[in-house]
Biopython code that builds the backbone (N, CA, C, O; Angstrom):
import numpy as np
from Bio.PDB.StructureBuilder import StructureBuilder

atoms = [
    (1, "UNK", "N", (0.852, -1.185, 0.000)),
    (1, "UNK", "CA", (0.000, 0.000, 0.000)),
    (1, "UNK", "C", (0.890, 1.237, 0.000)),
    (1, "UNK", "O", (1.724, 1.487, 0.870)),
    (2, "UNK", "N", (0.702, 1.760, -0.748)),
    (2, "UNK", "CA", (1.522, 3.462, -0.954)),
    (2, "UNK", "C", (0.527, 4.603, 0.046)),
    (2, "UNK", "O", (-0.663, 4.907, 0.119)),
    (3, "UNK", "N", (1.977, 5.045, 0.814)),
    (3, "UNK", "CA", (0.521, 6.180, 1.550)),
    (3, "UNK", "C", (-0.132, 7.281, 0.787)),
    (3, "UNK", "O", (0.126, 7.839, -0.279)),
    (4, "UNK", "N", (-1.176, 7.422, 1.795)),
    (4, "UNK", "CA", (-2.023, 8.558, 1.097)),
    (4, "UNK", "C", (-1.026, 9.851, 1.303)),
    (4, "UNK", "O", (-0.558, 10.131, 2.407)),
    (5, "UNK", "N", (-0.761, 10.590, 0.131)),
    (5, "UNK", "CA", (0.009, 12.048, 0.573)),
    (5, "UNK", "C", (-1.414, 12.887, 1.330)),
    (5, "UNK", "O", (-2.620, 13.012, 1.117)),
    (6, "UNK", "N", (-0.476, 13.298, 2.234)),
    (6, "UNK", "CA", (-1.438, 14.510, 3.213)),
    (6, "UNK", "C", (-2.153, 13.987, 4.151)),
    (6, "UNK", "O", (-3.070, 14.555, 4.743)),
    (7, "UNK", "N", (-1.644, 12.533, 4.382)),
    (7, "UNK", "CA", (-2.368, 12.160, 5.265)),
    (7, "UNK", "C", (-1.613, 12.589, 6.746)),
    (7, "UNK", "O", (-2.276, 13.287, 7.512)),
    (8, "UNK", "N", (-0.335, 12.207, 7.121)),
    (8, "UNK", "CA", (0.214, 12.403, 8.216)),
    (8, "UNK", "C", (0.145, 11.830, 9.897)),
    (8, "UNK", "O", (0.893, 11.937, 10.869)),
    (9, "UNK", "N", (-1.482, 11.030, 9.571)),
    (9, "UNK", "CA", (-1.679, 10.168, 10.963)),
    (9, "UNK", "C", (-0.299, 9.778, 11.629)),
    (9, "UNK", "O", (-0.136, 9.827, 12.849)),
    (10, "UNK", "N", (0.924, 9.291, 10.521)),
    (10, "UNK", "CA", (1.728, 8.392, 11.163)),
    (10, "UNK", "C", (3.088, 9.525, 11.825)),
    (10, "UNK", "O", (4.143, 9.134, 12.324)),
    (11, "UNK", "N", (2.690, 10.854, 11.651)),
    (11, "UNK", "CA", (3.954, 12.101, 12.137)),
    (11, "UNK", "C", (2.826, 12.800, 12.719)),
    (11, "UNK", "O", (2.962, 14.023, 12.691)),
    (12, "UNK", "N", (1.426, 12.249, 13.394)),
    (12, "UNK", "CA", (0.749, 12.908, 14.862)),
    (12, "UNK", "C", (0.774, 12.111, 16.187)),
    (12, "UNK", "O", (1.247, 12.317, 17.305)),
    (13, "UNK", "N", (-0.213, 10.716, 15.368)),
    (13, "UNK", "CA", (-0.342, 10.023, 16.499)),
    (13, "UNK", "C", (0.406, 9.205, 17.664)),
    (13, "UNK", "O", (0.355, 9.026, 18.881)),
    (14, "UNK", "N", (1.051, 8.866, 16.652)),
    (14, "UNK", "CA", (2.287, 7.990, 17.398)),
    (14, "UNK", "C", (3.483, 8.760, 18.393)),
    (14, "UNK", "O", (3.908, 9.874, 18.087)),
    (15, "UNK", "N", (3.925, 8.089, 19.512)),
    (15, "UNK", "CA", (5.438, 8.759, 20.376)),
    (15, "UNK", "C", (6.426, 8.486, 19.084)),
    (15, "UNK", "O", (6.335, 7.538, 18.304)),
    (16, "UNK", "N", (7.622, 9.807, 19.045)),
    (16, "UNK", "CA", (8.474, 8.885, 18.613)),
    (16, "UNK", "C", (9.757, 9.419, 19.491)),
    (16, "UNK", "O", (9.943, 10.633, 19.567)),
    (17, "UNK", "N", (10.588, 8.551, 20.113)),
    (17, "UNK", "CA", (11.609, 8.607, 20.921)),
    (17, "UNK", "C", (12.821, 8.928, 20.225)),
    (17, "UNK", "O", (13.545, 8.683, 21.191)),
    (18, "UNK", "N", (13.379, 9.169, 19.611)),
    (18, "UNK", "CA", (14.002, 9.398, 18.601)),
    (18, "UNK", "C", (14.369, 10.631, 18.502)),
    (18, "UNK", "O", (13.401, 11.209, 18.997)),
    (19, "UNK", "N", (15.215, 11.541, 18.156)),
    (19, "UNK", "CA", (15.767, 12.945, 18.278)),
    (19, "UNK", "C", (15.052, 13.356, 16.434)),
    (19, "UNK", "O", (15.229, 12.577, 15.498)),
    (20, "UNK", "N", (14.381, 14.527, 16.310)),
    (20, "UNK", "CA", (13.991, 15.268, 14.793)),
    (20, "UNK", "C", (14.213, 16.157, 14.534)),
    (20, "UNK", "O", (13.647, 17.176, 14.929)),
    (21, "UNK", "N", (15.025, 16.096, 13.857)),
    (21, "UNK", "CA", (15.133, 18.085, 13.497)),
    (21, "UNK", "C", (14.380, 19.262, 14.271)),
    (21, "UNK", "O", (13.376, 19.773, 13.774)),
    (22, "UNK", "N", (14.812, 19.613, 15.306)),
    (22, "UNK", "CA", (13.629, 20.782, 16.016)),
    (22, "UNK", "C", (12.940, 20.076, 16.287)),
    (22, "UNK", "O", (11.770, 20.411, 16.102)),
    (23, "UNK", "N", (13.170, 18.789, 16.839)),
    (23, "UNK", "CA", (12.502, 18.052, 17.743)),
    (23, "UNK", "C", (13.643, 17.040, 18.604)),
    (23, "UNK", "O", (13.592, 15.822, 18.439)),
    (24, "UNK", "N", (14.609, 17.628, 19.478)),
    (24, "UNK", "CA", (15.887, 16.659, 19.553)),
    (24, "UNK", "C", (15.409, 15.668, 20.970)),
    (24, "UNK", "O", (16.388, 15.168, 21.523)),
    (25, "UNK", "N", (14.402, 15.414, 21.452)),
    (25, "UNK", "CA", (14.124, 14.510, 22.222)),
    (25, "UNK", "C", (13.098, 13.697, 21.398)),
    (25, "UNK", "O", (12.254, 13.008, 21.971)),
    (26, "UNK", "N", (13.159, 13.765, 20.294)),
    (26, "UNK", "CA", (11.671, 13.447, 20.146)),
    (26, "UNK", "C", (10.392, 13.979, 20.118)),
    (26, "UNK", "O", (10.256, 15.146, 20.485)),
    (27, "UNK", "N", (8.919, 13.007, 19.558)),
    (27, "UNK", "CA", (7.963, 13.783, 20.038)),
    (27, "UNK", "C", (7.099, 12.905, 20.801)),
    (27, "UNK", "O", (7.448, 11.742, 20.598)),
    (28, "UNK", "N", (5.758, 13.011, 21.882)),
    (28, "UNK", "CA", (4.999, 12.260, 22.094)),
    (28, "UNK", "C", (4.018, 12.427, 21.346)),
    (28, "UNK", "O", (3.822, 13.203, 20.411)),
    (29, "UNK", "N", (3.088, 11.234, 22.064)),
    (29, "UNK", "CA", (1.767, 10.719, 21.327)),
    (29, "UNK", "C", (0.723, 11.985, 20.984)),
    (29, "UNK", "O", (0.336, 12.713, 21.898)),
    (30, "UNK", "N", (0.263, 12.210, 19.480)),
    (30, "UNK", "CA", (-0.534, 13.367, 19.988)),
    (30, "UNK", "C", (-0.327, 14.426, 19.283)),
    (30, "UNK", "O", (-1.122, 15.307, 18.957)),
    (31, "UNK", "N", (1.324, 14.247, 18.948)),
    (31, "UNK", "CA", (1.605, 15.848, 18.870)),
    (31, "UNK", "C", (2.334, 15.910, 17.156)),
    (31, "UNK", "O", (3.135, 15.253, 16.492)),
    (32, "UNK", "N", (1.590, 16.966, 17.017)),
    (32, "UNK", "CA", (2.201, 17.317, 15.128)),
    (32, "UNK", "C", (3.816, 17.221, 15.102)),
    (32, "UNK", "O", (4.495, 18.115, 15.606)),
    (33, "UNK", "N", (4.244, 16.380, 14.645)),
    (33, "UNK", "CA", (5.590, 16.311, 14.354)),
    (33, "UNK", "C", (5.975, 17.680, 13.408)),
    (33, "UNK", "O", (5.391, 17.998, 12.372)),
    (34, "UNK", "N", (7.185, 18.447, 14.079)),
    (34, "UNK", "CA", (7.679, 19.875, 13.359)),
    (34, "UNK", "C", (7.539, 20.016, 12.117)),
    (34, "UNK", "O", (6.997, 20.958, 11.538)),
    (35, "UNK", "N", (8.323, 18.504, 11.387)),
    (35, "UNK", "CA", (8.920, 18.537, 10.030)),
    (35, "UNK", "C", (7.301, 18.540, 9.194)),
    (35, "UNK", "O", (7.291, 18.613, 7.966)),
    (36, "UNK", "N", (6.251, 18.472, 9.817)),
    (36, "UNK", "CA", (4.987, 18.092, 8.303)),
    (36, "UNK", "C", (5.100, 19.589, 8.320)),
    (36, "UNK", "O", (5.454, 20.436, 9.140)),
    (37, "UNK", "N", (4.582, 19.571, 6.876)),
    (37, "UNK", "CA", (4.267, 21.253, 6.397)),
    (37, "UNK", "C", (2.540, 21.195, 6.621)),
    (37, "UNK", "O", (1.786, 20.369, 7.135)),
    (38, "UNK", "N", (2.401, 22.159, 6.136)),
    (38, "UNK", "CA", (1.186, 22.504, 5.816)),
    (38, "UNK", "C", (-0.109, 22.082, 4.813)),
    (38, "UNK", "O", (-1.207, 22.521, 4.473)),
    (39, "UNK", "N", (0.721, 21.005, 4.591)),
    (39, "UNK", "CA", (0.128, 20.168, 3.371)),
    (39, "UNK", "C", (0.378, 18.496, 4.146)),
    (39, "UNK", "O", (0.188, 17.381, 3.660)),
    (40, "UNK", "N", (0.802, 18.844, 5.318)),
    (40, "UNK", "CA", (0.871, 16.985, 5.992)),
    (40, "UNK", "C", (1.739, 16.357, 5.440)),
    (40, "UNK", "O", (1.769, 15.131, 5.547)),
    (41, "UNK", "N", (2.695, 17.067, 4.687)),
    (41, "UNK", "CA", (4.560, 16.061, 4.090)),
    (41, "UNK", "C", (5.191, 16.511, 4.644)),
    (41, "UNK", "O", (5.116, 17.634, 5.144)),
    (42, "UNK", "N", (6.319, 15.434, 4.730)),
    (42, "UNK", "CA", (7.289, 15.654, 5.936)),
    (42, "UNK", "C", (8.267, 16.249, 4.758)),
    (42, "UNK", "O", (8.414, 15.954, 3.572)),
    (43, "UNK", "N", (8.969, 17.387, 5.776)),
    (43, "UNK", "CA", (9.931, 17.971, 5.203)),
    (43, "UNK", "C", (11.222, 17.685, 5.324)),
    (43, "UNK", "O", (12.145, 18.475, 5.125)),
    (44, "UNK", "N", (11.324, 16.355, 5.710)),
    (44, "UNK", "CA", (12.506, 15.587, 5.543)),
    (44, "UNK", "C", (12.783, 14.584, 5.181)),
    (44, "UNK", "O", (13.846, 14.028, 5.458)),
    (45, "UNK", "N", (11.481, 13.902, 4.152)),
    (45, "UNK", "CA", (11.422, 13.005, 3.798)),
    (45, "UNK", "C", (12.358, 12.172, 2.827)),
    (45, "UNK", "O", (12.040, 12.341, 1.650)),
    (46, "UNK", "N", (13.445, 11.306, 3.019)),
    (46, "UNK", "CA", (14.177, 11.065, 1.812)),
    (46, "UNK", "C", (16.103, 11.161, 2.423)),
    (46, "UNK", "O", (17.210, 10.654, 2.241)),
    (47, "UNK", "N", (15.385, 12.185, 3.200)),
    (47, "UNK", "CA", (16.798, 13.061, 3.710)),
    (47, "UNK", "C", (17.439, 12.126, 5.140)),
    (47, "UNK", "O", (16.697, 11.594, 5.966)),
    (48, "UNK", "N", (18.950, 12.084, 5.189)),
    (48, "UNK", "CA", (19.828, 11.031, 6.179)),
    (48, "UNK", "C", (19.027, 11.456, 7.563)),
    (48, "UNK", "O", (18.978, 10.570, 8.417)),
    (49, "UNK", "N", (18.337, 12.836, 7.904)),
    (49, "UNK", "CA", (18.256, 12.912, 9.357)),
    (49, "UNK", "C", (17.053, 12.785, 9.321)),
    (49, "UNK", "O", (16.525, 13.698, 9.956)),
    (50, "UNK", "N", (16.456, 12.210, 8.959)),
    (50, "UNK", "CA", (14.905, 11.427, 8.931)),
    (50, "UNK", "C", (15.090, 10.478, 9.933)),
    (50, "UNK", "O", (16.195, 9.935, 9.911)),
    (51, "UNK", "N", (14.414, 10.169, 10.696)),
    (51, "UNK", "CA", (14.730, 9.185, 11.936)),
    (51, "UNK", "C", (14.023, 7.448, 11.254)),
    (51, "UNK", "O", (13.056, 7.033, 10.616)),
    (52, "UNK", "N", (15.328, 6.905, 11.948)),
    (52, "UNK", "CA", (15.373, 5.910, 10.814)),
    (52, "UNK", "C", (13.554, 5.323, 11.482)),
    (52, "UNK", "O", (12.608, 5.167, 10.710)),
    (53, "UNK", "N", (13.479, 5.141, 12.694)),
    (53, "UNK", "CA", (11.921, 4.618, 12.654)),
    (53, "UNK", "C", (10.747, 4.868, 11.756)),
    (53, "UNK", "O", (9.735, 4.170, 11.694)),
    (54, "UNK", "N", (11.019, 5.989, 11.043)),
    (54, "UNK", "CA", (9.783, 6.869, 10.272)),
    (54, "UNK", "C", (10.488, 6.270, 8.813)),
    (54, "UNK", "O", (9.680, 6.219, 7.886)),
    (55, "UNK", "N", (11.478, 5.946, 8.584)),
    (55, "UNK", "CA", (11.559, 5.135, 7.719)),
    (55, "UNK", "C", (11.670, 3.892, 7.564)),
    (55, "UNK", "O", (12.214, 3.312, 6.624)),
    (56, "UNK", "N", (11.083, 3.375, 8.617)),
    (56, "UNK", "CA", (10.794, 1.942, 8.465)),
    (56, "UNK", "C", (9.370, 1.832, 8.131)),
    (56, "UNK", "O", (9.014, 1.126, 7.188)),
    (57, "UNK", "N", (8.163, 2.785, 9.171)),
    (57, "UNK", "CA", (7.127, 2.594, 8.683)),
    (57, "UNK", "C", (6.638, 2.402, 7.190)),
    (57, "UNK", "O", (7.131, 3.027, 6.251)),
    (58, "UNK", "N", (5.476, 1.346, 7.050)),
    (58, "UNK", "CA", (4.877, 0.943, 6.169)),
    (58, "UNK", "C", (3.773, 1.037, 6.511)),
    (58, "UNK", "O", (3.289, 0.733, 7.601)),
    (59, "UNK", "N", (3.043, 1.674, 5.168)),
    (59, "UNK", "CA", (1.328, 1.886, 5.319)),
    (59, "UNK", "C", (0.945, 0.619, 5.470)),
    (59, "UNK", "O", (1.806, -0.220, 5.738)),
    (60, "UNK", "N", (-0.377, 0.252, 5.333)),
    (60, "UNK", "CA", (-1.049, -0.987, 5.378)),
    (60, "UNK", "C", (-2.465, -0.731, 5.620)),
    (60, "UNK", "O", (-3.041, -0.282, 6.611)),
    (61, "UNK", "N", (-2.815, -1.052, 4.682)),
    (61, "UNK", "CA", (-4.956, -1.043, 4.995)),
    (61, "UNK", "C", (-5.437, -1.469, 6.204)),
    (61, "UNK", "O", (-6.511, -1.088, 6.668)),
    (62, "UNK", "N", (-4.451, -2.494, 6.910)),
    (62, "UNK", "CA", (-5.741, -2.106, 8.090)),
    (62, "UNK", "C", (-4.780, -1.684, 9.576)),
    (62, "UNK", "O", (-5.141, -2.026, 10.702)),
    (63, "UNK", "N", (-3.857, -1.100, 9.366)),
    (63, "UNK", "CA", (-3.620, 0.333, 10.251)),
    (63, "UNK", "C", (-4.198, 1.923, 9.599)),
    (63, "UNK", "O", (-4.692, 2.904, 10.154)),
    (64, "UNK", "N", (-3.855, 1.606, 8.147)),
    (64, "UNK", "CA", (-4.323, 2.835, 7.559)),
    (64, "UNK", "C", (-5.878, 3.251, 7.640)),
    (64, "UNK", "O", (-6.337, 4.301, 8.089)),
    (65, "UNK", "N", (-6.442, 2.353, 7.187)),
    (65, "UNK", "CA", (-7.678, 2.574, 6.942)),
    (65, "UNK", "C", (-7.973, 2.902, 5.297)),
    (65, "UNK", "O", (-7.186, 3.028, 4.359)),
    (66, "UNK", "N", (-9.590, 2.992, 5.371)),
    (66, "UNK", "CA", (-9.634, 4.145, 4.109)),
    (66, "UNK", "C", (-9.986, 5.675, 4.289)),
    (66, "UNK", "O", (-10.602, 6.400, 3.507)),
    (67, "UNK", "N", (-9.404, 5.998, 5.593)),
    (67, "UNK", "CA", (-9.353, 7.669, 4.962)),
    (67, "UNK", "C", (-8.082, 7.792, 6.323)),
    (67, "UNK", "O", (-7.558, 7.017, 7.124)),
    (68, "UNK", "N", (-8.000, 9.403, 5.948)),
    (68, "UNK", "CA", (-7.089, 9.548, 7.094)),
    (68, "UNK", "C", (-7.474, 10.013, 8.631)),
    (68, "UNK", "O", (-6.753, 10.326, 9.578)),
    (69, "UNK", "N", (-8.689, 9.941, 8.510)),
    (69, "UNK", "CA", (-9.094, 10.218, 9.958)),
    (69, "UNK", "C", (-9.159, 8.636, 10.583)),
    (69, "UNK", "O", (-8.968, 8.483, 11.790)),
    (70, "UNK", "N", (-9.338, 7.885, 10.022)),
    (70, "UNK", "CA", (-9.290, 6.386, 10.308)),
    (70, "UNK", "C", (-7.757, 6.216, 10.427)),
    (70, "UNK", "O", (-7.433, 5.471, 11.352)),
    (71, "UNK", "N", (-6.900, 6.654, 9.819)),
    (71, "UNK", "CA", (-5.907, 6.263, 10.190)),
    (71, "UNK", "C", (-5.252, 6.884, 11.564)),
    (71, "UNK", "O", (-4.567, 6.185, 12.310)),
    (72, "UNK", "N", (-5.580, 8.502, 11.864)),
    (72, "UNK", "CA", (-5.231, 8.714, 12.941)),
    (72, "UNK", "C", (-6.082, 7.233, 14.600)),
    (72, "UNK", "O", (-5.492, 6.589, 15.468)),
    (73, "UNK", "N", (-6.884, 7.292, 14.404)),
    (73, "UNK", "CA", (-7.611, 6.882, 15.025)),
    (73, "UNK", "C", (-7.043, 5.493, 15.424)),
    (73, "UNK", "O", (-6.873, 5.125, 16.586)),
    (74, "UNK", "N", (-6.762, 4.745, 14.265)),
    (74, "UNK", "CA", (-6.053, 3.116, 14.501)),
    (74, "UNK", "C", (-4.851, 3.562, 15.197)),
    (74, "UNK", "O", (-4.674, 3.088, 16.319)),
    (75, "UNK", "N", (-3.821, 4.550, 14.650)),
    (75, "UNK", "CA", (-2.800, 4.760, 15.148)),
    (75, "UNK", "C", (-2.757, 5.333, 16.657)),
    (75, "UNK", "O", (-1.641, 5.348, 17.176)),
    (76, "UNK", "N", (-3.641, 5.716, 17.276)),
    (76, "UNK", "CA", (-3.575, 6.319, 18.427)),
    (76, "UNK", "C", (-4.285, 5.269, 19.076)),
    (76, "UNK", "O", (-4.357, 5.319, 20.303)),
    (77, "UNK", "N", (-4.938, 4.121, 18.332)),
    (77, "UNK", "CA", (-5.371, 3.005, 19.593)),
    (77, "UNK", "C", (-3.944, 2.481, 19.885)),
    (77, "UNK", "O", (-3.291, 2.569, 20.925)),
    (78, "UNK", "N", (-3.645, 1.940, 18.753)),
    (78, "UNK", "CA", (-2.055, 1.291, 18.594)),
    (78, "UNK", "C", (-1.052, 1.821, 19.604)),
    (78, "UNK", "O", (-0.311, 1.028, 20.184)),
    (79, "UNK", "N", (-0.985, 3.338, 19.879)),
    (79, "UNK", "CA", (-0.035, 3.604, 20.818)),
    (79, "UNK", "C", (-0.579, 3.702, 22.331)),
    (79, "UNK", "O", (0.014, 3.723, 23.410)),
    (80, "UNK", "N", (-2.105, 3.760, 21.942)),
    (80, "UNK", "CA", (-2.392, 4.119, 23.559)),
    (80, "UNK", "C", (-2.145, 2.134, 24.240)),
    (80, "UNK", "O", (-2.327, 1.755, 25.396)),
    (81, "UNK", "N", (-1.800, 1.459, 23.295)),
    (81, "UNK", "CA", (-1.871, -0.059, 24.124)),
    (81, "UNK", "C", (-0.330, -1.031, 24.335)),
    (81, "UNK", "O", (0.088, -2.082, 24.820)),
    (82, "UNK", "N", (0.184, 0.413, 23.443)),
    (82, "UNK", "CA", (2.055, 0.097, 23.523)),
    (82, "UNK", "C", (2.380, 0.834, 24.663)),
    (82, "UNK", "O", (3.545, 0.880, 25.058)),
]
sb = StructureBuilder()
sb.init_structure("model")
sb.init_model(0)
sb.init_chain("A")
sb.init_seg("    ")
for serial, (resi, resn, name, xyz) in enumerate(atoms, 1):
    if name == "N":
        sb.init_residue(resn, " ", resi, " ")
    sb.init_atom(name, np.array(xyz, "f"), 0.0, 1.0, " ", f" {name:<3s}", serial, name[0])
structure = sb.get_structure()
């Protein structure tokens, strides 16, 4: 599954422990990761200081959902049980 562009569920919902550009502890659960623009793409996408966890993620229909409010939603059950 290729993600939806503009979706971003997976740079809100989730903690990520991990140091981000203007984010050097990380972020928690919840919270708009710095790097999305204004359009929900990460502005470091591609790039070495992308934290390698965010490049491991893989979409998938049934974390994703079919829209992106479904996807925030799976993703924030997912972390509230990690």
């Amino acid at each position: 599954m290729e993600c939806r562009l503009g979706c971003g569920a997976c740079c809100i919902a989730p903690s990520i422990s991990s140091p981000i550009p203007g984010m050097p502890k990380g972020k928690p659960a919840g919270v708009r990761c710095i790097q999305l623009d204004d359009n929900n793409l990460c502005k470091i996408f591609g790039k070495p200081e992308r934290p390698a966890v965010c490049h491991q993620f893989k979409a998938c229909p049934s974390l994703c959902g079919s829209s992106n409010q479904q996807a925030l939603v799976n993703i924030s059950e997912l972390e509230s049980m990690t």
